[in-house]
N, C-alpha and C positions, 0 to 999 in steps of 0.2 A: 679650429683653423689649422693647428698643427698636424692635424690626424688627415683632413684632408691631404694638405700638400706632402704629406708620408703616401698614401693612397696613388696621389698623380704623378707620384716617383715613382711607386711600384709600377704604375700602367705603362710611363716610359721604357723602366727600364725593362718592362716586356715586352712591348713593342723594339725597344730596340735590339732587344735577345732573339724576337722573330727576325729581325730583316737581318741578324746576320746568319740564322739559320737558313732562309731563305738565298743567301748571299753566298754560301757554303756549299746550297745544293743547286747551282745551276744546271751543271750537268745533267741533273737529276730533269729538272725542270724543262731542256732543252729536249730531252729523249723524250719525254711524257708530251711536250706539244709536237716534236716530230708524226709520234704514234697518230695520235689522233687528227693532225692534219691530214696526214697522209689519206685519213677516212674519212672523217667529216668534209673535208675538205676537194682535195683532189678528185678521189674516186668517187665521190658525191657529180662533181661536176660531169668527169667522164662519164658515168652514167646517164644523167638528165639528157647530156648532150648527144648521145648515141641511142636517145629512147626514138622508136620508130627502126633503125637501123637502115636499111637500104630501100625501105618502103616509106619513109618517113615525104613523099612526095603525093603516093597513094594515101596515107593516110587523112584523113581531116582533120581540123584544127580541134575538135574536141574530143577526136580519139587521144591525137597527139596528146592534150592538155591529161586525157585520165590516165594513159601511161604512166608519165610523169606524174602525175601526186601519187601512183601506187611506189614508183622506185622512191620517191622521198619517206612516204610511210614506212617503208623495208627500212633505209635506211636509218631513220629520226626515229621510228616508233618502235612497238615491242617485239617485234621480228628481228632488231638490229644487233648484227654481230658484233657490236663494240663493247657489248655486255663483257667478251673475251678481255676486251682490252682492258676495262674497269677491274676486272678481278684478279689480271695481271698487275697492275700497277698499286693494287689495294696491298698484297703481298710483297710486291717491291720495294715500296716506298717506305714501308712499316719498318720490314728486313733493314735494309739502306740506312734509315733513318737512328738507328742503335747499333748498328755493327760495331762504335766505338768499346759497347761493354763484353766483348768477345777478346779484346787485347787488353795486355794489362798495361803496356806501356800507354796507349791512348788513353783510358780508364784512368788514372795518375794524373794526367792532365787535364782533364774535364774536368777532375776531383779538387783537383786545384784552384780551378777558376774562383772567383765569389758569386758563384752565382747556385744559387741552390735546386737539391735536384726536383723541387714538384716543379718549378719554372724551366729548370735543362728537360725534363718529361714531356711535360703542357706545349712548350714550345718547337720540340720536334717532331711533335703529334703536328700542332696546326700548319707549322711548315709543313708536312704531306700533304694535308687536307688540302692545302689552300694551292699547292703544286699542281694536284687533282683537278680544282673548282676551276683554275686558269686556263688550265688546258682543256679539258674538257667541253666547260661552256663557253669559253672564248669562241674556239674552235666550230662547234655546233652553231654559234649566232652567225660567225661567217657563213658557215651553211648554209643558214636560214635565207641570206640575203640571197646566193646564189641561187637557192630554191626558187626564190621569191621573183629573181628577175628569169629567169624559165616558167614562170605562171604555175609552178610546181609546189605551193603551200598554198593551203585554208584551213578554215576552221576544223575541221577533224585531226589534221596533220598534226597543225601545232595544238591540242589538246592530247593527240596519243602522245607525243614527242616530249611532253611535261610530264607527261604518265612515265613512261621511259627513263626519262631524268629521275624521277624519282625513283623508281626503283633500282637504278645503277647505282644512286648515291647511296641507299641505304647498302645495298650491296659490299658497296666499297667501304662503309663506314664496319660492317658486321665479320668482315674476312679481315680489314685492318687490325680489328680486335683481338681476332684469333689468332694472327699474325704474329703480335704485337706480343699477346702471351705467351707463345711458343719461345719469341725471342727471350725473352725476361727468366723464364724457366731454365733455360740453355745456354751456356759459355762456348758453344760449338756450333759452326752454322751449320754444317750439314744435321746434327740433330736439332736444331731447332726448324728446317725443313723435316726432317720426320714427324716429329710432334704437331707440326701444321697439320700433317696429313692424317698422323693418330686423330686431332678433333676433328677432323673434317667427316672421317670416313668410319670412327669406332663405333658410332651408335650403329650406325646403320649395317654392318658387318655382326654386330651383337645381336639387332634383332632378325637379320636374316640368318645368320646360325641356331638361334630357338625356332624361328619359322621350319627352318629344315630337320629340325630337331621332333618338333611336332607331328609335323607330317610325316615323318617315318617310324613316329613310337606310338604316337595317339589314333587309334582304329575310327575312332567316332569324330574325327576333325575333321570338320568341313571346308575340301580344301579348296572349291572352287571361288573366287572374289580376291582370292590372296599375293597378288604377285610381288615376288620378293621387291623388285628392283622399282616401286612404288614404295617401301616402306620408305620412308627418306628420313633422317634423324633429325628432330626437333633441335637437337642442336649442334647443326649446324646452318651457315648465312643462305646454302642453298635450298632449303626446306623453305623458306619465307621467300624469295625469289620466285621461286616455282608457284609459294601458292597465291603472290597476286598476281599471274601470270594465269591460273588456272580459269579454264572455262573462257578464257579470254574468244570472243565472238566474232575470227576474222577466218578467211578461206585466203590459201596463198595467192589468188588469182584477182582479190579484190580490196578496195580502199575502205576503212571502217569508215560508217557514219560519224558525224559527232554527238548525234545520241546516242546511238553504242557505248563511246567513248565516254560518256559523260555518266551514266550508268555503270559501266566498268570502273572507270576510275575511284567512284563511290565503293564497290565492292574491296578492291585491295586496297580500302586505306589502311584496314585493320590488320593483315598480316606484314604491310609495311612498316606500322604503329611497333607490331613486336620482333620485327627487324632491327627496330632502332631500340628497344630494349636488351634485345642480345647485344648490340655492337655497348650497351652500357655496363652490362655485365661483364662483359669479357676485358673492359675499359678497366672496370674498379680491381678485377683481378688482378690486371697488369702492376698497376699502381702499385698496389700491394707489393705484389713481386718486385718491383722494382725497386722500393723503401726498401725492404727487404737484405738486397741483393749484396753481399760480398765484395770487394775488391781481388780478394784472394780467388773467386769463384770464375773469374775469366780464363778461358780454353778450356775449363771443364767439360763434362758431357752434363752435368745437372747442376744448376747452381745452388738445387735446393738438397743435398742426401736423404733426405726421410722419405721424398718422393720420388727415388728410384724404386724403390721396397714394391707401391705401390704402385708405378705402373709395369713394374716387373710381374707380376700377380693378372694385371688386368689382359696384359699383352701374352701372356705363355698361357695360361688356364684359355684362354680361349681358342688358342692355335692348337694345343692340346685336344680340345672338342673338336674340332673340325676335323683332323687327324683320325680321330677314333668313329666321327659320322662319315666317311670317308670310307675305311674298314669295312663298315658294315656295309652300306652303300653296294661296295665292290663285292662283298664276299654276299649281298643278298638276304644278311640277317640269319634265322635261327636263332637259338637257346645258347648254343657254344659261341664264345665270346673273346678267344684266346687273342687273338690278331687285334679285334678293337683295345684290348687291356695293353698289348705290345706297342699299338701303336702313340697311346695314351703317355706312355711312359717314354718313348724314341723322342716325341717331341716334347717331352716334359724337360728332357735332358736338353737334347738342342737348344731349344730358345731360351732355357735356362741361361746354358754354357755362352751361345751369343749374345746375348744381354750383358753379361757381362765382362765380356769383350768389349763392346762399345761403350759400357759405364767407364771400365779403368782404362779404355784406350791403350790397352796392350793386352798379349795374348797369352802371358802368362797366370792373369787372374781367370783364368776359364772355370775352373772349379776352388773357385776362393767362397763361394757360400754353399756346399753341396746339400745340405739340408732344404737350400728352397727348393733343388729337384724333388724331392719327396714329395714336399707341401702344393707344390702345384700338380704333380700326380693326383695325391688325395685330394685336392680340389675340385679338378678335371675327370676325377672316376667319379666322386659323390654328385656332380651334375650328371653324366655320361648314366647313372645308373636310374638319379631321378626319372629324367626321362624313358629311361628305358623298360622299367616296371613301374612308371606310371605312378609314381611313390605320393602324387601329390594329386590321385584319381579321377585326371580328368574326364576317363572313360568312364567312370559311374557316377558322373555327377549329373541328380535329375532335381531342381530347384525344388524346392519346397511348395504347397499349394498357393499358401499366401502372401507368397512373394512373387507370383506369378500377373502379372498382368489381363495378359493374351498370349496365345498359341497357335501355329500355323502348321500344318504338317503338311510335308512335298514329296510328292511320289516323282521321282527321278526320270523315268522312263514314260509317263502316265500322257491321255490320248489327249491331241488336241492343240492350237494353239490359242491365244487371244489375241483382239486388239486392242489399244487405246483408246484416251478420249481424241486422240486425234489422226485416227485410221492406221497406226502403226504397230505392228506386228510382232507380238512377243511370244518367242518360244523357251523363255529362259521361265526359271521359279520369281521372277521380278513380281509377277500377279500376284504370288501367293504371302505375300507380305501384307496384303490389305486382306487377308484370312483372318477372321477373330473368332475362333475354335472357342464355348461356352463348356464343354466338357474339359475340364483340366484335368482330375482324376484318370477319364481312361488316356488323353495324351500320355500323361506323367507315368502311368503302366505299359502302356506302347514301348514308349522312350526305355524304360527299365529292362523292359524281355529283349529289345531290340539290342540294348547296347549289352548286355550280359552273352546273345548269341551270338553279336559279332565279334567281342572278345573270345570267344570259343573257336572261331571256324576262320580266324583269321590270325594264323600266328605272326604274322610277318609282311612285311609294304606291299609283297608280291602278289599277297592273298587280295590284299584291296582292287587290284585289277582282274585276276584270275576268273574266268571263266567258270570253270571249274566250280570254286569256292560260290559261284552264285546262283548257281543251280537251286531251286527250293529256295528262294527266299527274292523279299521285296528290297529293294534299296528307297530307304528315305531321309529328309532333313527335316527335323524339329526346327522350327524358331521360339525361343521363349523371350515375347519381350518382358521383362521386368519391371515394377510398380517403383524401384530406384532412377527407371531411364536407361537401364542398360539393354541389350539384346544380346542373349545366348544361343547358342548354335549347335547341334549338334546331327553327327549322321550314320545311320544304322542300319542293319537289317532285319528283315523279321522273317522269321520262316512262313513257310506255306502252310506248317501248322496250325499257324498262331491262331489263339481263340475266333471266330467268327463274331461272335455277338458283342465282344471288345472292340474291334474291326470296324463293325457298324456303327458302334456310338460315333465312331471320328467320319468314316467314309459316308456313312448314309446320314450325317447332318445337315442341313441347310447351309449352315455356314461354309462348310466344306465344297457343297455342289454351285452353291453360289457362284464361288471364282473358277470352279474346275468347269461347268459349263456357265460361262460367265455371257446369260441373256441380257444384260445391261449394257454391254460393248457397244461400238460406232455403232456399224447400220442399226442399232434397233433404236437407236438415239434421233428425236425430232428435227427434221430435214435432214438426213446423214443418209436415209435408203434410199432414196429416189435414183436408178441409173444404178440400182445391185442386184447382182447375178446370185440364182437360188438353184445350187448343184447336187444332184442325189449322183453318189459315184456307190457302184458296186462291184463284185471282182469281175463282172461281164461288159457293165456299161456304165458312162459317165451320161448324165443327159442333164442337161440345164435349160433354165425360163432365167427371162427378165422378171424382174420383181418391184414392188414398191413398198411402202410404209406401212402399206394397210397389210399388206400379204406378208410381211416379215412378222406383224403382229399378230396374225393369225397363225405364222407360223411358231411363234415364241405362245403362246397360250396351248397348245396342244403337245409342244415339248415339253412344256411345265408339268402338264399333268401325266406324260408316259413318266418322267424324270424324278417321280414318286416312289419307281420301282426301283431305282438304284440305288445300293448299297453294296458292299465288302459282296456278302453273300449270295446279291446277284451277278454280279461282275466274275466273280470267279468261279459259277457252274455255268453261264452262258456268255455266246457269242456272238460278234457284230456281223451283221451282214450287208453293213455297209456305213454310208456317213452321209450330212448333211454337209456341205461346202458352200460358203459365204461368201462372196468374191465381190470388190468393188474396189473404189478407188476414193481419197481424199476430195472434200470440196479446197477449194483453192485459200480460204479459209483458212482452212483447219492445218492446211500445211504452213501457212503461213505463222501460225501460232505455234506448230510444233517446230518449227524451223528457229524460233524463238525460242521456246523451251531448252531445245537443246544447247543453246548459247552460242551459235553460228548466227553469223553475223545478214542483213540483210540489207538489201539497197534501200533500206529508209522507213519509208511507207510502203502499206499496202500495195499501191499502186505501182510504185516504180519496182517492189517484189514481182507481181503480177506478169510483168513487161521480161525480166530476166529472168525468170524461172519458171520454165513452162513443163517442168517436168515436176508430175505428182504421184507421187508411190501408190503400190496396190498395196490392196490388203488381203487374208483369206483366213478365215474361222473357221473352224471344225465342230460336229458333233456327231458323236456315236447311235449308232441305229442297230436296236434289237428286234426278233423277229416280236418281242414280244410290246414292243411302241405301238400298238395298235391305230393310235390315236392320228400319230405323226404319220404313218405308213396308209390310214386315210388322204389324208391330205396331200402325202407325195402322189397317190394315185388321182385323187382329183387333178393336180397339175399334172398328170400327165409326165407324169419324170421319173415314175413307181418303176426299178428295173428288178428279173430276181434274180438270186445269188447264182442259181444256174440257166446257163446260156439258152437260146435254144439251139436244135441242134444245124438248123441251116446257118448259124453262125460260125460254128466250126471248122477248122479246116484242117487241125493236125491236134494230136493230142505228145506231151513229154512227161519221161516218167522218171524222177531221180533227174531233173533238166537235161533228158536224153531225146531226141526227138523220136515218134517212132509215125509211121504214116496209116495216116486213115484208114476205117474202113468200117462200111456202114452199120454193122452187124456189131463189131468192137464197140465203136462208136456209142451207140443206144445205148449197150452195156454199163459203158465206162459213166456215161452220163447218168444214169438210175444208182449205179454206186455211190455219186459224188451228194449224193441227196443226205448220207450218212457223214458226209465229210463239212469242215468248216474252211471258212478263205481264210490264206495266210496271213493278210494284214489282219485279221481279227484277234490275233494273238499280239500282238502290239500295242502296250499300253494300258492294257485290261492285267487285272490278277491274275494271268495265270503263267506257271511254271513251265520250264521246260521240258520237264522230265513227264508231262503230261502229253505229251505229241509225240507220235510215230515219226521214223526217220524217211515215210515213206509220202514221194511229193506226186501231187499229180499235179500236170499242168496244161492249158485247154487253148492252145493257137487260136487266136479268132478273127476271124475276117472284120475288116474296116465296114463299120456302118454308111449308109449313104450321107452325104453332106444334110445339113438341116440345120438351117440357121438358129431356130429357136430353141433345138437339144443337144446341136453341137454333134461332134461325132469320136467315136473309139475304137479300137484295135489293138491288136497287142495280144497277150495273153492271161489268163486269168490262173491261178493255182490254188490249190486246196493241200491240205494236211487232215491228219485222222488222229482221235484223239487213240490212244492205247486203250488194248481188248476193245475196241472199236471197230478196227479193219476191217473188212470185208476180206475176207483168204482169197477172194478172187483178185481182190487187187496184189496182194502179196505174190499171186502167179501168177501176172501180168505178164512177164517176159515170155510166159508158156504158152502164152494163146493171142499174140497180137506179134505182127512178123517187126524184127528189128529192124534199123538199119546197121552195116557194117562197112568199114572202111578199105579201100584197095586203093593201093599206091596212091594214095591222097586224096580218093574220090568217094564220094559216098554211092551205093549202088545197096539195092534191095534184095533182102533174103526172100525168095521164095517161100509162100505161105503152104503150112504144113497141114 
């Protein structure tokens, strides 16, 4: 019985220790419900009330009414700028709420009181919180009401609007925290504003100086999927913010469902969950620090010394590196390294010397520790160098066999696009992640010659774009997924030497052809062909048929069997002369599902999608056509679509040589056309094996008159061009200029040389 009424004393007298903290901070209290009146509030109203604007007579009663639940959702839901406000006042209130241990004469007097500090702690935490909760959802339930008599909430509204609520509270409870730490570490507010900012921003400033570190020392990093300003640091309140927030399923022009909502809600409960983990973590720290904390330590710049050491170290090594990626950066790299090591050392000293400046708050201690200049020099080079010769190899790292899962290899440049299951168009390497390559062996030898030559032939970041440098060789990306769960990456080149019969184990597999001519796409998929376009384009003629399910099937059974012949070692001694093109469009369906997948939001149901979205994407697939498809090059000529590579010659009407034009003539004409029988089209070098350094610098190109209209093959025009492989040429073509009259320009006009 005593223990209790000790207990219900304790609870008084915390209760009574909040209302006068609460009593204390009215100001505080008064600002925080201004802020949010002013929003929820006010501007809520003007809003609703001004939705329609000067048409609002035009308008209908149910346009008006969806207006207005969209500016309520903006406002209430996860588009709401008051997020600003919450993460203002999460820092504020924290700051505010302890500024007394920043003075010492205040400090003396709190210390004085009988009241102990986990209760003076606990207690000016909940006064924020509760300054927060009043203002906040006070404010919002007014809202509500106003929303409510404008016909401006339902059921979606207030579900996003609870969605909302939660994520601003854990927001504000997780930047409180960090807040809260800063304070506690700190006798000085402007450094304790610093160190807010150190946690907020150091992760993510650490991993984007290694990201840019990589990418300018590591040859074989694959850099594309990487954007810096996505790494976001796990620790901080806005990484968990952002990610229940992600994928979130709304377009700025429309009101979410409440199934949407109700769905989504489910998905961010979990980065919410560790939202409120961080703001616990960062809570126990404080506590700490605050038991901790010195009376002596007020107006300090650290209230803790040992942790200056320490984030002197974190904060100068790393500006250090930036300084010397920077260097190279400018200077373009090379072997000589003078300027990066200078600059290494300029800011070593700096941020050294001002660090401790703002440690002893005067400027006399500038070089009161000069040995940590060295130490973070030697810190800052031994990273600087890691990366820079690769000390920790990432460029020759090729997994072992049996840690290997599955492999995927992607040719960069390579012909063709795909679609999806739901008629959407991918020209990215996204296909080739569903690649499961059964030969690992020659992968893992590929990967080894490929990354050995590209450390050879690429000294430096500039080599990785350099034209030049890519001359003779393939660019590719390995994926190695791993039997741990992980997935490695890597991307290389390989010469035009490289073994052939190596080449084909990977290039002429199944698996490999599978996704690169990927016959399992939309149209070849049950009810998907009906209403698709079947296009043989060549360099003279595009000519297309309608098509159906049964003719796509016909058409995929005789490309399977030409599709036998391909391999490394076919692809790179022959050429395309032309392509099969796929052409259709989404069933209404299927858009409606991928419009789902993507996590965009829809009007509901099927039906009411239907009614608002009447726009559905094309798609178009590609496949390469050799003269040697016999199979498939039947079947283009049974439809009737069979075009050849060279025109005939009543097509004709100009021929350009080096894209120079030069003018007809019947006799040239014949000529030039019997030569091109030796020559291949340009686009046939696109995407197949072959080199540059394999092609004549000499262009021919063939003006061709517009076909007559024709509904069912369409029509073409334009011009067609050819290249000639090297010791190929034809010498007549080489002295073309000599026997076909030019044109020549005068005073800006073009006029005709008389033929010789």
């Amino acid at each position: 019985m005593k223990r209790r009424m000790q207990d219900m004393n304790l609870r008084k007298s915390f209760l009574t220790e909040l209302k006068l903290e609460l009593g204390a901070r009215v100001p505080q209290l008064a600002l925080c419900l201004l802020a949010f009146s002013l929003y929820h509030v006010l501007a809520l109203f003007l809003a609703l009330n001004s939705a329609g604007g000067r048409d609002f007579t035009v308008l209908g009663q149910t346009d008006l009414i969806a207006e207005r639940l969209l500016r309520s959702s903006v406002f209430f839901g996860l588009r709401s700028p008051a997020v600003f406000l919450s993460g203002f006042f999460a820092v504020f209130l924290s700051m505010q709420g302890f500024s007394y241990l920043n003075s010492r004469k205040k400090l003396d007097f709190y210390e004085a009181l009988p009241i102990s500090r986990r209760r003076r702690f606990f207690g000016i935490l909940l006064s924020g919180l509760l300054i927060y909760l009043l203002s906040y959802f006070g404010t919002k339930l007014i809202g509500f009401l106003i929303a409510l008599a404008f016909h401006a909430l339902n059921r979606a509204v207030v579900i996003e609007a609870l969605q909302q609520s939660i994520r601003e509270l854990v927001l504000f409870l997780a930047l409180s925290g960090v807040a809260l730490l800063a304070r506690m570490l700190s006798g000085n507010t402007l450094i304790s504003v610093f160190l807010l900012f150190f946690f907020l921003v150091y992760e993510f400033f650490v991993r984007a100086l290694q990201l840019g570190f990589r990418f300018a020392f590591y040859r074989t990093m694959v850099t594309e999927g990487y954007p810096i300003w996505l790494q976001t640091p796990r620790s901080s309140p806005f990484f968990y913010y952002s990610s229940a927030a992600a994928g979130f399923p709304y377009l700025s022009s429309e009101t979410v469902p409440a199934s949407e909502m109700l769905r989504f809600l489910q998905k961010s409960l979990l980065p919410d969950l560790f939202g409120v983990l961080l703001f616990l973590f960062y809570l126990m720290l404080s506590y700490l620090a605050y038991r901790r904390r010195r009376a002596e330590d007020a107006g300090k710049a650290l209230a803790f010394p040992p942790l200056y050491l320490l984030l002197k170290f974190l904060i100068a090594v790393p500006l250090a590196l930036s300084a010397g990626g920077l260097a190279y950066a400018i200077r373009g790299g090379g072997l000589e390294f003078p300027m990066e090591l200078f600059m290494l050392f300029l800011i070593s000293l700096l941020s050294c010397c001002i660090l401790e400046i703002v440690y002893h708050l005067r400027f006399r201690s500038l070089f009161s520790r000069p040995w940590d200049i060295f130490l973070v020099f030697l810190l800052s080079g031994l990273c600087f160098f890691w990366y820079r010769f690769d000390l920790g190899g990432f460029d020759r790292y090729v997994p072992k066999k049996e840690t290997v899962e599955s492999a995927s290899l992607y040719l960069s440049d390579n012909f063709g696009s795909r679609v999806d299951e739901y008629g959407d168009t991918d020209y990215g390497n996204d296909s080739f992640k569903r690649m499961k390559l059964r030969d690992i062996d020659a992968v893992r030898e590929l990967a080894r010659q490929g990354q050995k030559y590209t450390r050879s032939v690429e000294t430096d970041i500039d080599d990785r774009y350099s034209a030049e440098s890519a001359v003779d060789s393939y660019d590719f990306i390995v994926n190695y997924q791993l039997k741990n769960g992980r997935t490695a990456s890597r991307r290389f080149r390989l010469p035009e030497t490289v073994d052939p019969e190596l080449m084909d184990r990977v290039i002429g597999s199944p698996e490999y052809k599978e996704v690169l001519f990927d016959l399992n796409c939309y149209p070849f998929r049950k009810g998907r062909g009906e209403g698709t376009e079947l296009c043989y384009i060549s360099p003279s003629a595009a000519r297309s048929v309608p098509v159906n399910e049964e003719v796509l099937r016909e058409f995929k059974e005789v490309y399977q069997k030409d599709l036998a012949l391909y391999n490394y070692s076919f692809a790179h001694s022959h050429f395309r002369v032309g392509s099969v093109q796929i052409n259709g469009s989404q069933r209404m369906e299927d858009a409606y599902e991928s419009w789902l997948s993507h996590g965009y939001t829809t009007e509901g149901s099927f039906e009411k999608f239907q009614k608002v979205h009447d726009y559905i994407s094309n798609y178009s697939v590609q496949y390469p056509i050799y003269r040697e498809y016999t199979n498939t090059i039947a079947f283009l000529k049974e439809k009737a679509i069979w075009s050849e590579m060279i025109p005939e010659e009543s097509r004709v009407e100009g021929i350009e040589l080096n894209y120079r034009i030069v003018y007809q003539d019947q006799y040239f004409l014949e000529r030039v056309l019997k030569l091109l029988e030796k020559a291949v089209p340009e686009d046939s070098i696109r995407g197949d094996f072959h080199a540059v350094n394999q092609l004549d610098d000499m262009t021919i190109g063939l003006r061709l008159k517009e076909l007559e209209s024709d509904p069912d093959r369409g029509s073409s025009g334009g011009s067609a061009r050819y290249l000639f492989l090297k010791d190929q040429t034809p010498e007549e073509i080489r002295n073309l200029e000599e026997w076909i009259p030019m044109p020549y320009e005068e005073d800006g006009k073009e006029s005709e040389t008389p033929a010789s």
